[in-house]
N, C-alpha and C positions, 0 to 999 in steps of 0.2 A: 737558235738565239733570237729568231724572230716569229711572231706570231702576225698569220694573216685572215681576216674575216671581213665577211658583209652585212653592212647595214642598210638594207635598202641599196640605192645607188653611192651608200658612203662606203670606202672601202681603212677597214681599221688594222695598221699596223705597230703592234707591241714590241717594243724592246726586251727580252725577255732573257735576262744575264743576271739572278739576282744576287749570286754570289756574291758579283763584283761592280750593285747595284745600277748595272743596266751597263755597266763599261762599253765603249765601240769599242772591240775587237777587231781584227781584221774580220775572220767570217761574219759576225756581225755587220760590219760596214759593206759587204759585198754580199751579205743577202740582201740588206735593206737597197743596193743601188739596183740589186738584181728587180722587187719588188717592184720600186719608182719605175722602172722601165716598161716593166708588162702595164701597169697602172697606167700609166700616160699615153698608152697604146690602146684602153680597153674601153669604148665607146659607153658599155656600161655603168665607166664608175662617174660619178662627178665631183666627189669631195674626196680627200682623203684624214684623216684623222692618224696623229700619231703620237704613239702614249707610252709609258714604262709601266713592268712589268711591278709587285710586290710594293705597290706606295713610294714607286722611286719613279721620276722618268730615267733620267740618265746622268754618271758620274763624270762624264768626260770620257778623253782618252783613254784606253787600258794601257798604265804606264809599265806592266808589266812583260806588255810585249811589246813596247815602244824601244827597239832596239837594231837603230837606222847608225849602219857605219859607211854609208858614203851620201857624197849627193845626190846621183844616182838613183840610189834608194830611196836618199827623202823625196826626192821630185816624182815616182812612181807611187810613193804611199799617196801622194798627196792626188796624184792624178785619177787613182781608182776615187780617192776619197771624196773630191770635186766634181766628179760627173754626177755622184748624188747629191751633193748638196744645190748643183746649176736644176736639176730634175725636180726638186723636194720645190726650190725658190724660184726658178723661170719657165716651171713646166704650167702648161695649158690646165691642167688641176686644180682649184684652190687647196689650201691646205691649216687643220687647223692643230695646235698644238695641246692635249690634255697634260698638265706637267701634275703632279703630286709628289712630296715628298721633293727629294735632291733636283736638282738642274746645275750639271756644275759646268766647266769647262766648255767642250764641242760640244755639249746637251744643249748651253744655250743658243748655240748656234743653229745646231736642229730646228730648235724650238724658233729661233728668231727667221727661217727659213720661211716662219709658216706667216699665214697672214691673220690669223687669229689666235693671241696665247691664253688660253684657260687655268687657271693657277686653283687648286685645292687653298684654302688658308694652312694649310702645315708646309706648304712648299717654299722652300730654298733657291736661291738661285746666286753663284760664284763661277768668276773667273781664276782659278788660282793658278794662271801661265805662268805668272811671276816667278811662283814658289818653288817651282822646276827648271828654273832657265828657259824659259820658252815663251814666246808670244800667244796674243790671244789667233786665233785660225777659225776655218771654220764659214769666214763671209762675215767676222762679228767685226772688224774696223769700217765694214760698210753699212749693215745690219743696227748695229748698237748705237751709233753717235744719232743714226735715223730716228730712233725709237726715241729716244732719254737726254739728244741731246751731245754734244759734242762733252761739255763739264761734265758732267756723271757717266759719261763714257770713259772720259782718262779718270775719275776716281775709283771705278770698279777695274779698268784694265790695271793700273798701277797699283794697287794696295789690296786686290784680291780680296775683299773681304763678304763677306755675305749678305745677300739683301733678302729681307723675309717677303712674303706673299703680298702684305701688305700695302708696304713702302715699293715694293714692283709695280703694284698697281698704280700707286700715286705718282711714281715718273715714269708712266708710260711701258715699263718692262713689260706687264701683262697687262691685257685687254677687261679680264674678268674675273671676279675672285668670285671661289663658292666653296661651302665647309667640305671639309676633309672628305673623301671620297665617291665626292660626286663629281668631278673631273673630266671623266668619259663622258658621263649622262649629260652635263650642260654642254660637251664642246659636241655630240651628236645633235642636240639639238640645233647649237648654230649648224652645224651641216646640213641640217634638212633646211634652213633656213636659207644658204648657199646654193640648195641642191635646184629648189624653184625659180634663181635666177638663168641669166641668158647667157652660157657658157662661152660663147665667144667676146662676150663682153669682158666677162672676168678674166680670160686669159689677155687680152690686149693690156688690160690695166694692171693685169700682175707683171705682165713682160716690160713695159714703162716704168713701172716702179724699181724694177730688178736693175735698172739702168746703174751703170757704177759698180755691180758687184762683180763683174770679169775681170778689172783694173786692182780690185782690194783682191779678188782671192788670187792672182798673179805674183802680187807681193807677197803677199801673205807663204805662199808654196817657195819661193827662193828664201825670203828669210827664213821661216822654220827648218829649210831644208839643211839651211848650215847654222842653225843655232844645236841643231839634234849632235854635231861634231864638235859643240866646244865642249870643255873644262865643267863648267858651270852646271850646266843641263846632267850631264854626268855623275855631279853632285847632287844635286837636285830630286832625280830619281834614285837616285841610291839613296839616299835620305829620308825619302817616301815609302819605298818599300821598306826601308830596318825604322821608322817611326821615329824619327830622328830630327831634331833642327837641320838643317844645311847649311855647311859656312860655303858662301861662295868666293871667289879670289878673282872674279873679273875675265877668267880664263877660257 
């Protein structure tokens, strides 16, 4: 479910699930931290790039195996799932994001991970925690209000609704817009453009930036981890999978 290649000293990692348009899975999420690891270890690489497979980057969570019956459990999904996203956003690498097509949920947290987002114009980009009982995760209450602003952070975190390529660009969501499928090709280029600067430089200033994200994804892993045990989220995902409204009851 993940794809790994080189471009030059850039190293290119595909989400590659396109069933379930790029879903993190669990194997998914634990190749890609396995990857971030060798990566941040490999003197060779200097950029990394990380992109979805079939004109999608990524749909979020796979709600189909999101099926956490204790705390326990939520606090361990959460903890494989954070050492990649501390790796992807505080590692010595820059990192740039190609998004096309969907960026939903943790997609755009990936993607907000990175320090540069490259958007095709077909691309998508939604929070819909709401619509499941669940919060936004991921590093996006530290990540998003950053980019767009603290008001267009609680408009997209609460009302879930969809921001196109465009209006991304215009507050800040994405860095770059470019027509539909050239995505990889321009966010390679900024990598070569990343790859000629002075590698120590870029990791101090991404480590300084990342200031704040240990404190959001802390909360972030307790709350989710007992929103996954109420009423609501139960609803929510059941709802999702049979294509259905969800009535929620507060529970």
């Amino acid at each position: 479910m993940l794809r790994e290649e080189r471009d030059g000293s850039t190293a290119i990692l595909t989400l590659d699930n396109p069933a379930r348009r790029n879903a993190l899975s669990a194997p998914m999420r634990r190749s890609l931290g396995a990857a971030l690891e060798r990566i941040q270890a490999d003197p060779a690489v200097s950029v990394i790039v990380l992109t979805g497979a079939n004109g999608a980057f990524c749909s979020g969570g796979d709600l189909a195996g999101m099926d956490v019956g204790s705390l326990a459990a939520g606090r361990e999904r959460f903890r494989e799932s954070y050492a990649m996203v501390r790796l992807l956003a505080k590692g010595a690498k820059p990192a740039i994001a190609a998004v096309e097509g969907w960026c939903a949920g943790a997609g755009v947290g990936l993607a907000l991970c990175c320090d540069s987002v490259v958007a095709a114009q077909g691309a998508r980009f939604m929070l819909p925690f709401v619509k499941v009982g669940l919060i936004p995760d991921f590093g996006l209450f530290h990540t998003l209000p950053l980019r767009v602003g603290a008001g267009r952070a609680r408009q997209m975190m609460l009302y879930g609704e969809a921001v196109d390529a465009i209006r991304a660009e215009q507050i800040g969501l994405a860095d770059q817009l470019v027509p539909t499928g050239t995505a990889l090709a321009a966010a390679l280029e900024r990598a070569g453009q990343l790859a000629a600067l002075a590698p120590q430089s870029l990791a101090f200033i991404r480590h300084r930036l990342a200031e704040g994200l240990d404190a959001a994804l802390d909360w972030e892993r307790e709350t989710q981890s007992a929103l996954y045990l109420t009423g609501d989220h139960v609803e929510g995902r059941t709802a999702f999978l049979e294509k259905r409204p969800p009535c929620f009851k507060g529970s």
